[in-house]
C-alpha positions as CSV (number, residue, x, y, z in Angstrom):
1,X,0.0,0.0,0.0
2,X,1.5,3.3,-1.1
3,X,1.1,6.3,1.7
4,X,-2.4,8.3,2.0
5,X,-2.2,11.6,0.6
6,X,-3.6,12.8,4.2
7,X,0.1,11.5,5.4
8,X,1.5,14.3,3.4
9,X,-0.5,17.0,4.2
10,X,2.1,20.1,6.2
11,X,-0.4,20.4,9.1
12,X,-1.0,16.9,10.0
13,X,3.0,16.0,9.6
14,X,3.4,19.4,12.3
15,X,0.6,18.0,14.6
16,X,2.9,14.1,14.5
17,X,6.3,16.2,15.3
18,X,4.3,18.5,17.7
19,X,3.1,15.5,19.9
20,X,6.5,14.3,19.6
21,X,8.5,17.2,20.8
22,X,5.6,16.7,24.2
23,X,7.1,13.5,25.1
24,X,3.6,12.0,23.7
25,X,2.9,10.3,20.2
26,X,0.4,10.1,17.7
27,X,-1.5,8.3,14.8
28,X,-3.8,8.7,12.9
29,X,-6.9,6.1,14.1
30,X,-10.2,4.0,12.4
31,X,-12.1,4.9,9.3
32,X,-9.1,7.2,7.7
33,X,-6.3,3.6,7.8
34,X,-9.1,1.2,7.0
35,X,-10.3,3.3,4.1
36,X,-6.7,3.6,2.7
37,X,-6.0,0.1,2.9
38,X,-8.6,0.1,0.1
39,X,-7.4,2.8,-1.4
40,X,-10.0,5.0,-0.8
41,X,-9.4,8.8,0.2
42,X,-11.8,11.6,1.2
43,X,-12.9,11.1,4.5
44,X,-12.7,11.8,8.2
45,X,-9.2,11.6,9.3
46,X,-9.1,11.1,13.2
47,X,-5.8,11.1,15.3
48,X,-5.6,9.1,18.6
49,X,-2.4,10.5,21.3
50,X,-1.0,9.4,24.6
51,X,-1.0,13.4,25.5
52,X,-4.0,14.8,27.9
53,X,-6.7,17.2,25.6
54,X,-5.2,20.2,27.8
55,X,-1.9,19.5,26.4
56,X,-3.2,19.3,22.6
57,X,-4.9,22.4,23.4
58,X,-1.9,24.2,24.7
59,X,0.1,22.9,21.3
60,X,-2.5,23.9,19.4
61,X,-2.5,28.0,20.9
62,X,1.8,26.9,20.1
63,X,0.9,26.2,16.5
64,X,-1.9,28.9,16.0
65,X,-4.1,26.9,15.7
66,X,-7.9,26.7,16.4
67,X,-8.6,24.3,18.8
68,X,-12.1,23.5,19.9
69,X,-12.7,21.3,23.1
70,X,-15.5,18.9,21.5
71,X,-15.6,16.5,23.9
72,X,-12.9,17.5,26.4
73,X,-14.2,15.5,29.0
74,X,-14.1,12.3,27.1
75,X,-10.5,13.3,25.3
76,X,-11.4,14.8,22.4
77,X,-10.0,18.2,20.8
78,X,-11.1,19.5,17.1
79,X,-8.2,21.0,15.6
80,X,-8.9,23.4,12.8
81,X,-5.1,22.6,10.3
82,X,-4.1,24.5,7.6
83,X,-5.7,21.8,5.3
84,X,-8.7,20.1,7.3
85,X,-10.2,19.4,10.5
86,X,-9.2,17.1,13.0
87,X,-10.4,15.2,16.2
88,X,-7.5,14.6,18.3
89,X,-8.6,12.2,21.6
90,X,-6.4,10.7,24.2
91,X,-6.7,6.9,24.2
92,X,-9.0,6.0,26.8
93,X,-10.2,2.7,28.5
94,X,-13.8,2.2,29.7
95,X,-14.4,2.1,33.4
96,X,-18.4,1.8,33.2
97,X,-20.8,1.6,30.6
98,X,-24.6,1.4,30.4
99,X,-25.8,0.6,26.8
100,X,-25.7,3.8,25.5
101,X,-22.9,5.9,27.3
102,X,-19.3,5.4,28.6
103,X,-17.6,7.1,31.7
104,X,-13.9,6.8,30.9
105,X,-10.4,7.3,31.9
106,X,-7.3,7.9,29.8
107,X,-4.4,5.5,29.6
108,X,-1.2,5.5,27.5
109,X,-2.1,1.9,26.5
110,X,-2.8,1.8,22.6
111,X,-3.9,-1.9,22.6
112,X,-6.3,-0.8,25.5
113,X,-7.6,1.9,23.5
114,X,-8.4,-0.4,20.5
115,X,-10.1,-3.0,22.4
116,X,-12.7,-0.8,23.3
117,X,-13.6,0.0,19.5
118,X,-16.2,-1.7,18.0
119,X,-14.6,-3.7,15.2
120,X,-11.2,-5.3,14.1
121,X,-11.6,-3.5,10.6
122,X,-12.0,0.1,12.7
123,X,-9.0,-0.6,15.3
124,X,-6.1,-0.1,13.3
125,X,-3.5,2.7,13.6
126,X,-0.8,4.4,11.1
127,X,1.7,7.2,12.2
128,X,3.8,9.9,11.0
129,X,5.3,7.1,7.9
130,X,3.0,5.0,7.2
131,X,3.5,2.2,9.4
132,X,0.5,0.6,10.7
133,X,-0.5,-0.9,13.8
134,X,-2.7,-3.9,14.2
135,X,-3.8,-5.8,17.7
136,X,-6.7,-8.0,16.1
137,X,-6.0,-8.8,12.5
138,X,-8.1,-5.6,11.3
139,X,-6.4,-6.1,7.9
140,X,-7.1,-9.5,7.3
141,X,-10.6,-8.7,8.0
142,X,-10.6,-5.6,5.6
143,X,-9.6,-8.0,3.0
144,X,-11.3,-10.8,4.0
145,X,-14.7,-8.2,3.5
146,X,-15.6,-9.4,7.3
147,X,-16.9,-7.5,9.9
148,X,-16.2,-8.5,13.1
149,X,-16.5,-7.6,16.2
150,X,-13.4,-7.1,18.7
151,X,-13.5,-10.1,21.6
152,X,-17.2,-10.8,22.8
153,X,-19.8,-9.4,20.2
154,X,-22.1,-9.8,23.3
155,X,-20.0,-7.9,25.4
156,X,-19.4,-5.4,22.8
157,X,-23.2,-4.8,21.9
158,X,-24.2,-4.7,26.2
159,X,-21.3,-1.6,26.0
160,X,-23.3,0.7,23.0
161,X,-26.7,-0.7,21.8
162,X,-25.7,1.6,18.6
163,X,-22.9,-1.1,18.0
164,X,-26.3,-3.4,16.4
165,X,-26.8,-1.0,13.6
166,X,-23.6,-0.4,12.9
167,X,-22.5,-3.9,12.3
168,X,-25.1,-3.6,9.6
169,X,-24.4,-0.4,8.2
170,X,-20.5,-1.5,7.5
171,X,-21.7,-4.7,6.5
172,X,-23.4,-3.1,4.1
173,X,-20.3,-0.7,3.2
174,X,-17.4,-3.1,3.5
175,X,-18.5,-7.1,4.1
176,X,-19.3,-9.5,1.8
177,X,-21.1,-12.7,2.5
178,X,-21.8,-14.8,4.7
179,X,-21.7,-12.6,7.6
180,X,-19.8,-13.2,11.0
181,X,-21.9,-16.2,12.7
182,X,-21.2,-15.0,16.2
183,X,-22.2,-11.3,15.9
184,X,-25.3,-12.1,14.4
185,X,-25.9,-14.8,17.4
186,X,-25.2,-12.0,19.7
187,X,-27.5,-9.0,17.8
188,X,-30.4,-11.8,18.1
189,X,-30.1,-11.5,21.5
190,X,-29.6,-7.5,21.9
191,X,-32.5,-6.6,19.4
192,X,-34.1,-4.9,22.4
193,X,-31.3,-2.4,23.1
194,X,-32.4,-0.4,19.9
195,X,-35.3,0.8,21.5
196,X,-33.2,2.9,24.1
197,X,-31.3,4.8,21.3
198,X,-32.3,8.4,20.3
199,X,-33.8,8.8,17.1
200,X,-30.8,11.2,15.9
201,X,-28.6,8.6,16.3
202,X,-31.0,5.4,14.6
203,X,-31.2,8.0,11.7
204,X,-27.5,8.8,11.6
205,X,-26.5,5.3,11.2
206,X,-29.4,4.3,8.7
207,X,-28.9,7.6,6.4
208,X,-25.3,5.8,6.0
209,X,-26.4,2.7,5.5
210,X,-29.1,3.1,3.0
211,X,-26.6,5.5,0.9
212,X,-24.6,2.8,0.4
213,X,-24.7,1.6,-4.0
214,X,-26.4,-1.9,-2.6
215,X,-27.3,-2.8,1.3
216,X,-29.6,-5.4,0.1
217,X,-27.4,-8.4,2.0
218,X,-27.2,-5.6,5.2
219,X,-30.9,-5.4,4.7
220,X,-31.9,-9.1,4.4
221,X,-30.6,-9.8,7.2
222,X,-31.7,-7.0,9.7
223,X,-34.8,-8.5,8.5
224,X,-34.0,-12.0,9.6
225,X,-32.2,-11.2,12.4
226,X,-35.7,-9.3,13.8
227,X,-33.5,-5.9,13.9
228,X,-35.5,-4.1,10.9
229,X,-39.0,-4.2,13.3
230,X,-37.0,-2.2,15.8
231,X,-35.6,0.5,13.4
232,X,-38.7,1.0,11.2
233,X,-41.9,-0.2,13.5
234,X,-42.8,-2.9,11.3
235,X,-41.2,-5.4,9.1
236,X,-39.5,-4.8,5.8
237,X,-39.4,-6.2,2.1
238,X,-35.5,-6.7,1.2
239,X,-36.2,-8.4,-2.3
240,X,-37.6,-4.7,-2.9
241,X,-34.6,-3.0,-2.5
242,X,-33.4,-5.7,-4.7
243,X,-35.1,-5.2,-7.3
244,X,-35.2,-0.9,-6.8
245,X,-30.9,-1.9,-6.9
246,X,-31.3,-3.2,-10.6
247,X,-33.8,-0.2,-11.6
248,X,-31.0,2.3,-10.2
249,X,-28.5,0.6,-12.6
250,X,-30.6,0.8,-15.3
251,X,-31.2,4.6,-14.8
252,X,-27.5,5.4,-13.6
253,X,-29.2,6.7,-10.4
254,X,-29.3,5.9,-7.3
255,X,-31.8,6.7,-5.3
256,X,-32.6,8.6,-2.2
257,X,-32.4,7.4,1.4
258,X,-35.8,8.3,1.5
259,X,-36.7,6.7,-1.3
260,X,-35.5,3.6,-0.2
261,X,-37.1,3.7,3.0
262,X,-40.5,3.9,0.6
263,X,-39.9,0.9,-1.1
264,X,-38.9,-0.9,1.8
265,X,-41.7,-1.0,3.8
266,X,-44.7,0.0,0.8
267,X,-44.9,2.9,3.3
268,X,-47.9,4.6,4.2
269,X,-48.6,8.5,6.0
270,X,-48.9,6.3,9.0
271,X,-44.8,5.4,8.7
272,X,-43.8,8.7,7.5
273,X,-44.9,10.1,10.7
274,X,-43.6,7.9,13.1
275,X,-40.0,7.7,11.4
276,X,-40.2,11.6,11.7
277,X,-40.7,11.4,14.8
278,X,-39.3,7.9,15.8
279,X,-35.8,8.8,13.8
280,X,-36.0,12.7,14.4
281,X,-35.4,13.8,11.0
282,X,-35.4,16.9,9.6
283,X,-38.5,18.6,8.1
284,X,-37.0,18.9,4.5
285,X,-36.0,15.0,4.8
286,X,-39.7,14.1,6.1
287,X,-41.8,16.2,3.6
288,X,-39.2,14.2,0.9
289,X,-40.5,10.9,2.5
290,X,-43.9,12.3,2.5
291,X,-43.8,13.7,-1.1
292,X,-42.6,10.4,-2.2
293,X,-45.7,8.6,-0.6
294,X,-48.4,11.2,-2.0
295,X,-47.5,11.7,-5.1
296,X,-49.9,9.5,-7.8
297,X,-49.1,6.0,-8.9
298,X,-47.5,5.7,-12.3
299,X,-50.5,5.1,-14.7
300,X,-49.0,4.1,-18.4
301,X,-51.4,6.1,-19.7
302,X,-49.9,9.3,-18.5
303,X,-49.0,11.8,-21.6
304,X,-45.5,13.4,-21.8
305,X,-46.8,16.8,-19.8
306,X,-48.0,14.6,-16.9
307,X,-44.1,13.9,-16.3
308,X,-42.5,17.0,-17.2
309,X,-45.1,18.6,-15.0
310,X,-43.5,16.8,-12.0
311,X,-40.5,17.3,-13.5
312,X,-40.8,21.1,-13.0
313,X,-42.6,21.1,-10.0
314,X,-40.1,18.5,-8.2
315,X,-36.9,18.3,-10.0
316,X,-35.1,15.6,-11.6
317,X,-34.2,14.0,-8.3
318,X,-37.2,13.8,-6.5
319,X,-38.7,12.9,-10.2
320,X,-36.5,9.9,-10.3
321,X,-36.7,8.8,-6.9
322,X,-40.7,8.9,-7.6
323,X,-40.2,7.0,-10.7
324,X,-38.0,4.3,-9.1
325,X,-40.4,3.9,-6.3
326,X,-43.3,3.1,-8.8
327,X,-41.6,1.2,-11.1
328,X,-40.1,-1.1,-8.0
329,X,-43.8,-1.7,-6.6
330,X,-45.5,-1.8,-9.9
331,X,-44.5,-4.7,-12.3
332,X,-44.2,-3.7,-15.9
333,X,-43.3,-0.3,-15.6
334,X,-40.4,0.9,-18.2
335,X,-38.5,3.6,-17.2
336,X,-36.2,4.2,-19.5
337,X,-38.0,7.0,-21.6
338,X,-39.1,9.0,-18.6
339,X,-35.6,8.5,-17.1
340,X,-34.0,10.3,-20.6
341,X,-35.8,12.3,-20.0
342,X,-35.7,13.6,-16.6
343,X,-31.8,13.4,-17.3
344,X,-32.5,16.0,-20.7
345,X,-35.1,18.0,-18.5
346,X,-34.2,21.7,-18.8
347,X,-36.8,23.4,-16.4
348,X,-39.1,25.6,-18.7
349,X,-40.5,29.1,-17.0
350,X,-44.1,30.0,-17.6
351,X,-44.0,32.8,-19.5
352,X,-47.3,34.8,-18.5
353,X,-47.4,36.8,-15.3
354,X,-50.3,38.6,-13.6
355,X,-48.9,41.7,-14.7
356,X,-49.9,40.4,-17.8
357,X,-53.3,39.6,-17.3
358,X,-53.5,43.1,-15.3
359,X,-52.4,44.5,-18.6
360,X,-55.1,43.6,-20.3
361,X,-57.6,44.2,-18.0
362,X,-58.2,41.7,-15.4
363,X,-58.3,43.0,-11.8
364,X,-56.5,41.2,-8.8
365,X,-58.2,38.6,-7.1
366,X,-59.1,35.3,-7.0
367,X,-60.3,35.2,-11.0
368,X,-57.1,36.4,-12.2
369,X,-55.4,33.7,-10.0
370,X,-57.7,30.9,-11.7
371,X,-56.8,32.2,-15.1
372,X,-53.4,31.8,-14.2
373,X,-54.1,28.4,-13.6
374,X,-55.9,27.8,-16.5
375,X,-53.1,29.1,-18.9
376,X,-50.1,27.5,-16.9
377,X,-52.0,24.2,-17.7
378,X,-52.7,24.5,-21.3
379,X,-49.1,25.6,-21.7
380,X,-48.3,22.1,-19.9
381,X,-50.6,20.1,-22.1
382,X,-49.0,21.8,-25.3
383,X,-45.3,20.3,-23.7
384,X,-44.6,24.0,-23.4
385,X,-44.8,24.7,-26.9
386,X,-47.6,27.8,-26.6
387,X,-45.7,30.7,-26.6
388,X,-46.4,34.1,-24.2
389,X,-48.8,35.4,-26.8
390,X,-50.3,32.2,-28.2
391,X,-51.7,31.9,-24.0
392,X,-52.8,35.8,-23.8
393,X,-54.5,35.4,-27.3
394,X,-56.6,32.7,-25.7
């Protein structure tokens, strides 16, 4: 494996000698070394350090740097570097936990600190040149597409109910089948812990999941495994997102979270509402759930306006996602014209104002507002072809 491009960057390389010149050390930690082991760049970079988060602090003021104490109390620093932004934390060893939330103390003990991460493929380390650190075969596991969990996956799960979904969710991202025997023994067990986690953080983990190109094998087996029931109140259909994952090839688009959600579970108002309020999502990400769920069925019989009309009121992406839905819970839909052209769709602008109509007469009110109405749809029914004075002529 050649170096990460992060491992270059000035400010990181000054935070490394920085530690150094403390009498501490540092590497970089978890997502940032497993995702450069596949050679993938662009994300979170997180640096774990024997020092104390006062000390990084008082390097940081050193460096000019902006430091912000994030989580001070549990070890962790955000350092604002000349090229990106950083969370520094002091390894740490759990002294209590409850299911949801650790009380912690610091240690200088880096196999310590990655035995209370969550899994093998997450526990790996890499300093200043390259060289990585490994207590529990993280690599082979990366390669291996496994995701397992670090000693007990009972133990593990009792620590941070969360732990559940995100076996999933990087099952989803990086495993392959068949999935770890002993996790999933464990998860059958802890199904119950889901219901004590906030809705922020259920949503956080699923938006991640269901952005993945295909969590259908993540998704079949929260359904087996009698974890989907707890996350979305009922169960779900995973030969749906199947089959939506084969549409979204076909239209070189993939869908929205939301979307997928839809499809999932056939939803109705009735599960809109309670995973806005079950999952605490925002109200642009429910009315997109709710939007997808009210719009009308696709009806083969629909003329070319009918679609650019939602087209222009919608967009293409809330078009497609609509189109996907439909076609993944209708058999016999083809998408590929409409999907041309939602992917052609320049948005047209209705040419006529009611300072025209005022112009020629009309007075404000609720009759010049229906007239509107009447023209804009007559210029959709003529695919937008009636020009401004072909509408006012009428």
């Amino acid at each position: 494996m050649s170096k990460p491009n992060f491992l270059s960057e000035k400010g990181l390389q000054q935070l490394f000698a920085a530690v150094r010149s403390a009498g501490g050390e540092a590497r970089v930690v978890g997502g940032a070394v497993r995702d450069a082991l596949l050679d993938v760049e662009g994300g979170d970079v997180d640096v774990a350090t024997t020092l104390l988060p006062e000390k990084i602090m008082e390097l940081a003021a050193q460096q000019n740097w902006k430091a912000i104490p994030t989580g001070i109390d549990h070890g962790t620093v955000t350092l604002v570097l000349p090229e990106r932004v950083v969370e520094v934390t002091t390894l740490r060893r759990d002294v209590k936990t409850d299911g949801r939330h650790a009380e912690v103390a610091f240690t200088d003990d880096w196999k310590v600190d990655a035995s209370r991460r969550d899994f093998t493929i997450n526990a790996l380390y890499m300093d200043a040149d390259g060289k990585i650190t490994d207590y529990f075969d993280g690599q082979k596991d990366i390669a291996a597409h496994r995701v397992r969990f670090i000693g007990d996956a009972a133990a593990r799960i009792a620590e941070d109910g969360l732990r559940i979904l995100r076996f999933f969710r990087f099952l989803a991202s990086h495993g392959k089948p068949p999935a770890d025997k002993l996790a999933l023994a464990a998860i059958a067990e802890k199904t119950a812990m889901i219901g004590k986690l906030s809705g922020e953080r259920i949503a956080s983990e699923m938006r991640k999941l269901l952005s993945v190109s295909n969590p259908s094998f993540a998704l079949r087996l929260m359904h087996e495994q009698g974890v989907a029931t707890h996350v979305f109140s009922r169960d779900i259909a995973p030969s749906h997102m199947i089959r939506l994952h084969m549409l979204e090839v076909q239209a070189d688009y993939q869908a929205s979270v939301w979307a997928r959600v839809v499809v999932l579970l056939t939803a109705t108002g009735h599960d809109a509402v309670w995973i806005a309020d079950r999952w605490k999502i925002s109200r642009h990400e429910a009315d997109q759930l709710k939007l997808l769920i009210t719009l009308p069925k696709f009806n083969a019989a629909d003329l070319r306006h009918f679609h650019t009309r939602l087209l222009r009121l919608h967009g293409a992406p809330a078009y497609l996602d609509w189109l996907l839905v439909q076609a993944t819970l209708q058999q016999g839909v083809e998408i590929t014209p409409w999907v041309q052209l939602a992917h052609e769709f320049v948005p047209p602008v209705f040419p006529v104002t009611a300072k025209d109509l005022l112009a020629r007469g009309m007075k404000e009110g609720k009759a010049l507002g229906d007239e509107l109405s009447a023209l804009e749809k007559k210029w959709e029914e003529s695919d937008y072809a009636l020009t401004k004075e072909e509408l006012l002529n009428q």
